[in-house]
N, C-alpha and C positions, 0 to 999 in steps of 0.2 A: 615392675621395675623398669626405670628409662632405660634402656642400653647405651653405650657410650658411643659417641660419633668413632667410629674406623679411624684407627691411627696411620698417619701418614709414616712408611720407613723409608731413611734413605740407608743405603749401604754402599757406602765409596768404597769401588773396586771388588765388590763380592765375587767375581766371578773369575778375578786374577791371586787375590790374596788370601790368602792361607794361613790364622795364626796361631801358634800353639800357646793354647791359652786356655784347652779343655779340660780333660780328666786327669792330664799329667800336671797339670799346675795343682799349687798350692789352695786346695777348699777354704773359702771365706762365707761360709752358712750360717754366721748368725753377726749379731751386733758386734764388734770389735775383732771380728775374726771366729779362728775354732777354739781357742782358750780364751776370748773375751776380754785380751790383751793388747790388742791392737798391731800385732806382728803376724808378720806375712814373711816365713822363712823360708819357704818356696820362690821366692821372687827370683827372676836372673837378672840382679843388676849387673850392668855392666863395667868394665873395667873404669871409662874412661865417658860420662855420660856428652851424649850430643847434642850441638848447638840445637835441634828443633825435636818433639817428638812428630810421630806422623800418625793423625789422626784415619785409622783403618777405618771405621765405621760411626754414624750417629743413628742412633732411633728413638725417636721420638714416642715418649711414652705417658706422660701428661705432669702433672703439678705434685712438689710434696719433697719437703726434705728428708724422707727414710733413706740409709744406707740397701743395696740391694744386699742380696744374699747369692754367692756363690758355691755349686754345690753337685759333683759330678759333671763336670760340662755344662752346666744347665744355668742361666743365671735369674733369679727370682726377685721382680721390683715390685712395689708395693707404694701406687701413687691413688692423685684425684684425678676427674675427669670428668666433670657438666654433672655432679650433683651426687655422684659413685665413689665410692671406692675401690679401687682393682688391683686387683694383685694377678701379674704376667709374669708366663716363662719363658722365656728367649734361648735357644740356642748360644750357649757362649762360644763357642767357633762362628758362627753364618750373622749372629743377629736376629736369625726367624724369628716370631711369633710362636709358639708350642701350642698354649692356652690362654685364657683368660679369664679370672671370674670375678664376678661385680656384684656388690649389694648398693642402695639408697644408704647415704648417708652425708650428713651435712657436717661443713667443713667447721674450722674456728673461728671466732668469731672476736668483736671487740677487739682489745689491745691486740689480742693473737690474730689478727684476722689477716696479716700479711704472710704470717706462717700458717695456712690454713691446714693445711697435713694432708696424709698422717707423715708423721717424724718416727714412728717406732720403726727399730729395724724388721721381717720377715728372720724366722728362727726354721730353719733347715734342721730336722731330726726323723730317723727311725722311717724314711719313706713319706715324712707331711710337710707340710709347711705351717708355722704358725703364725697369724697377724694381728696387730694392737690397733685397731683404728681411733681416729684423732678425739671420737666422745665415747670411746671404753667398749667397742664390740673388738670380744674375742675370737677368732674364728679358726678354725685347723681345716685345711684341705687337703688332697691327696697328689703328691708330691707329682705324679706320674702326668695324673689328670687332669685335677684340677677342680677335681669332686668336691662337695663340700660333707666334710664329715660331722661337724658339730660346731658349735654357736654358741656364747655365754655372753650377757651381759646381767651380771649378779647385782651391777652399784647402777640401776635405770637412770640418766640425766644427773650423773656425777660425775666430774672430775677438777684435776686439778686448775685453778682458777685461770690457766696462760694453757687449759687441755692436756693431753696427753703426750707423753714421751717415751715415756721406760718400754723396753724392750724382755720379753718375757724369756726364758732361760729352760732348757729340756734336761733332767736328769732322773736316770732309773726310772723312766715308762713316765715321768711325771712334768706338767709343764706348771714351770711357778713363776706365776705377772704379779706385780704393783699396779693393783686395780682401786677404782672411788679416788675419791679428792683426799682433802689436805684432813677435813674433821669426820667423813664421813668415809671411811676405806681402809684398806691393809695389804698383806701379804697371801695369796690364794694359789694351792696347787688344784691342779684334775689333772686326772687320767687323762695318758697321752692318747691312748683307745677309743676313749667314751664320752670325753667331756666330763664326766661326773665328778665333782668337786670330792676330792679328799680329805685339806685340811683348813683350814681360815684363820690368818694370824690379825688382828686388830689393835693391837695395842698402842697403834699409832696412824695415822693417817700417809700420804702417801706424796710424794712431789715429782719430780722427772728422772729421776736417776737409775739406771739398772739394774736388776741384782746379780751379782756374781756368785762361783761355787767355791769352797774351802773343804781341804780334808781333813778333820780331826779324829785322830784316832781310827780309822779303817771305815770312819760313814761319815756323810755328805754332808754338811749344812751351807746355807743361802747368807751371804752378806749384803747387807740394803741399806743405803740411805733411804731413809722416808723422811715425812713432812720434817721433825724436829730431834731425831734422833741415827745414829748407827745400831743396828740389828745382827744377831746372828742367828739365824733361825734354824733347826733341825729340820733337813729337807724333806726326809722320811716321813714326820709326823707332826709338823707346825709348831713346834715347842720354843719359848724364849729361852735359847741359854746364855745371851750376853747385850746389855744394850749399855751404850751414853749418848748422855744431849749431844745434840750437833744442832743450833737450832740458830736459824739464819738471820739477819740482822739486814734492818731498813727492806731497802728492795731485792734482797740477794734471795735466790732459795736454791734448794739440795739438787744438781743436776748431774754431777759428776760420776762416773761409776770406780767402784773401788778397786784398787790393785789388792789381787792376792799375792804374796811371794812366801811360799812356804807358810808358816804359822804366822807372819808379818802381815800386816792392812794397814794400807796405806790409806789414806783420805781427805779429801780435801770440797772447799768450797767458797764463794767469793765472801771478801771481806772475814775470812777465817783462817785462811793459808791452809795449808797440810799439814796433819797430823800422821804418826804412824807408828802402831800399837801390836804388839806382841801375844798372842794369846796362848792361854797354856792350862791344860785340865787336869784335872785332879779329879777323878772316879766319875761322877755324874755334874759336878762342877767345872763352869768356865770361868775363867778369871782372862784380865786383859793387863799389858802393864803399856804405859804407855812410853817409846822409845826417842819421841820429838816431837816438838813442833816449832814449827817454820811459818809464820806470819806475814811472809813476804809477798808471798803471790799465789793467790784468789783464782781458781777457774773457776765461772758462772756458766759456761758453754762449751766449756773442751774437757775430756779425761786424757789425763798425762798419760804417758805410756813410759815403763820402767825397761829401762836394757840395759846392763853389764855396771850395776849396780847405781847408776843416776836414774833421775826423773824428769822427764823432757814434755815441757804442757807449754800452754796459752793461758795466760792469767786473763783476768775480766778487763785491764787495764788494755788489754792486748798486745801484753809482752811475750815472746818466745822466750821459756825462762829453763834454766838445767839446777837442778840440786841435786846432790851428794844424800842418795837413799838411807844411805847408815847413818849418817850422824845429822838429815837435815837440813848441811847447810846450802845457801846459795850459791853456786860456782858461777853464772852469769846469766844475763837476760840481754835481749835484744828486741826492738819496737819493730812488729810485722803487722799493726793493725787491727782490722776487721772487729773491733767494737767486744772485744773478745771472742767473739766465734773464732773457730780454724780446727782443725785436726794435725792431728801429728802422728805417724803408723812407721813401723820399724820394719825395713824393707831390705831385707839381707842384710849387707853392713852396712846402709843406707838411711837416715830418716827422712822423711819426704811431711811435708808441712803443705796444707791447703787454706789457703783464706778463700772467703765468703766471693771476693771476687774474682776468685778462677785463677789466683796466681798460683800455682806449685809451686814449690823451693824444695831442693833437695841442699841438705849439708850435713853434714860430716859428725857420726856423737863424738864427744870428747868432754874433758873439761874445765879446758885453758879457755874456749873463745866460741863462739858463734861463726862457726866459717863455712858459709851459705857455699854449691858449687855448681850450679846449674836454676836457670826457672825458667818454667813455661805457662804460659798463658791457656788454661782447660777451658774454660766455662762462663758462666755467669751463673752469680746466687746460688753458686757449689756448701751448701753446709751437710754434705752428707758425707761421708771418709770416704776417698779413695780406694778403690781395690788392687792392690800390684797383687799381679797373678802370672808366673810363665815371664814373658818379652812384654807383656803390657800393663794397663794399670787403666781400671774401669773409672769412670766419672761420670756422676748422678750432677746433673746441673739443674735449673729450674725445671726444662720441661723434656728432658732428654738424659740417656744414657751415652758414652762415647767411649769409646777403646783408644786408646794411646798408648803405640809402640815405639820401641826402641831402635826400630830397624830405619 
């Protein structure tokens, strides 16, 4: 294996500044946070935010749009670097270095090849860390160390045709990824222990999207867009107990990850708008009804994120749009760009919006109006979410991590 050239860190002011941003902040350990929701209710936003944030720290950690993972003090990033893939643990107080571990693996390619990867986030569980690299290797390391504990790649020289995305999910000792491509893949738990595969769901192929968890009835099951359908899977034991088409149109495919709210799932996708459906069991049967849909605005690149009963996304059009979660409807949108990419993360009473080109915007939920109250300029080629954590808020940018505080 090549090793990666020594990363260069800078650390502005380490030796003066101090920020609480460690084990007392808010943990953001896997894709969209700790409930895969996109809220970070530990954040200390501030009363009255400030004209500039002040960038505490940059380090430079190499190429790749994954969100890091925050998780005990510790912050866990998951990039490329001269032909590698590496996944690093950084001190989140200093910046340090901890570990580093690297495998051979080659980036994306064709159309994808500006987004070379990997894109999946790192999933922080149970003392490991789990990673999705950009052509389908699984890997689980040892959170501490850096060890590597085990290794799957079940679907050899498969995936979805624009690579991989979906970020794999830990429940009950068990990790369940969207693994293989579009005709040729599915839904796959293993042992969070062993690697050893438990259950293999196939009924459908597989596209970028995440899976989330739901509770019905006192046990677990997995919701997933895949290649042309919604899923609900028994997390336990791989079992279908509820699917409908969702099946994308022209150049659109399934990337969004789903909200759960209670027995509600929400969903959406470009050129489909959102939908959001009700499910309800009857002994060993799942039934679903459907509660609305909304055709208005399409995310190809962003998951909305749902708070105090609205839904606040990035349409494909790259509109900042707000709907009315109960009934569906549109309350308003406003034009932020970024070709539809951007995030949007619920940061105390706060949402905070990132486009592609390093703008933040913080504004106000509500839903009269669009009333932006503060931006700053993060980054370059930021398509990874922000982390507000504590007095700061971490930013993955093309080839760098950077802390931005309040102070």
């Amino acid at each position: 294996m090549k090793p990666p050239t020594p990363i260069v860190t800078s650390l502005v002011g380490l030796l003066t500044v101090t920020v609480a941003v460690g084990a007392s902040a808010q943990d953001w350990p896997q894709w969209r946070g700790a409930q895969r929701d996109a809220k970070a209710p530990g954040f200390k936003a501030p009363e009255v935010w400030p004209k500039e944030l002040t960038q505490a720290r940059k380090v430079a950690v190499g190429d790749g749009d994954s969100t890091p993972a925050l998780a005990g003090g510790k912050l866990y990033v998951f990039t490329r670097q001269e032909g590698v893939e590496i996944v690093r643990c950084l001190d989140a107080g200093s910046g340090k270095e901890l570990w580093q571990a690297s495998y051979d693996a080659l980036g994306a390619t064709g159309p994808a090849s500006r987004h070379a990867g990997p894109r999946s986030s790192p999933t922080v569980a149970d003392g490991k860390v789990l990673t999705y690299g950009v052509r389908g290797i699984l890997s689980c390391f040892e959170a501490e160390t850096g060890k590597l504990l085990w290794r799957r790649d079940d679907f050899p020289g498969v995936w979805p045709r624009f690579f991989t995305a979906s970020s794999p999910v830990v429940t009950d000792g068990l990790v369940i990824a969207q693994l293989g491509g579009e005709e040729n893949g599915g839904v796959v738990a293993y042992a969070l222990a062993s690697g050893a595969q438990k259950w293999k769901w196939t009924g459908d192929g597989v596209a970028y999207a995440s899976p989330v968890l739901v509770s019905l009835g006192g046990s677990r099951a997995v919701v997933s867009l895949t290649a042309r359908k919604i899923v609900v899977i028994g997390a336990a034991d791989g079992q279908l107990l509820w699917e409908a088409p969702f099946v994308a149109q022209r150049r659109a495919y399934n990337a969004a990850t789903p909200i759960v709210d209670g027995q509600k799932i929400i969903y959406a996708g470009a050129g489909r708008g959102a939908k959001a459906v009700k499910l309800e069991s009857s002994g060993s049967t799942l039934s679903a009804t459907e509660l609305w849909s909304n055709p208005d605005h399409g995310p190809q690149f962003n998951s909305p994120v749902l708070v105090s009963g609205r839904l606040y996304g990035v349409s494909q059009a790259g509109d900042l749009f707000c709907l009315d979660a109960q009934e569906g409807k549109t309350l308003w949108s406003a034009q932020v760009g970024g070709g539809g990419f951007g995030s949007v993360v619920a940061a105390g009473s706060f949402l905070l919006a990132l486009t592609p080109q390093g703008d933040l915007v913080v504004f106000a939920p509500g839903d009269k109006e669009y009333k932006p109250l503060a931006s700053y300029k993060v980054g370059t080629d930021t398509y990874a979410y922000p982390i507000p954590a504590g007095n700061g808020i971490y930013v993955k940018d093309k080839e760098s991590v950077t802390l931005w505080t309040l102070n």
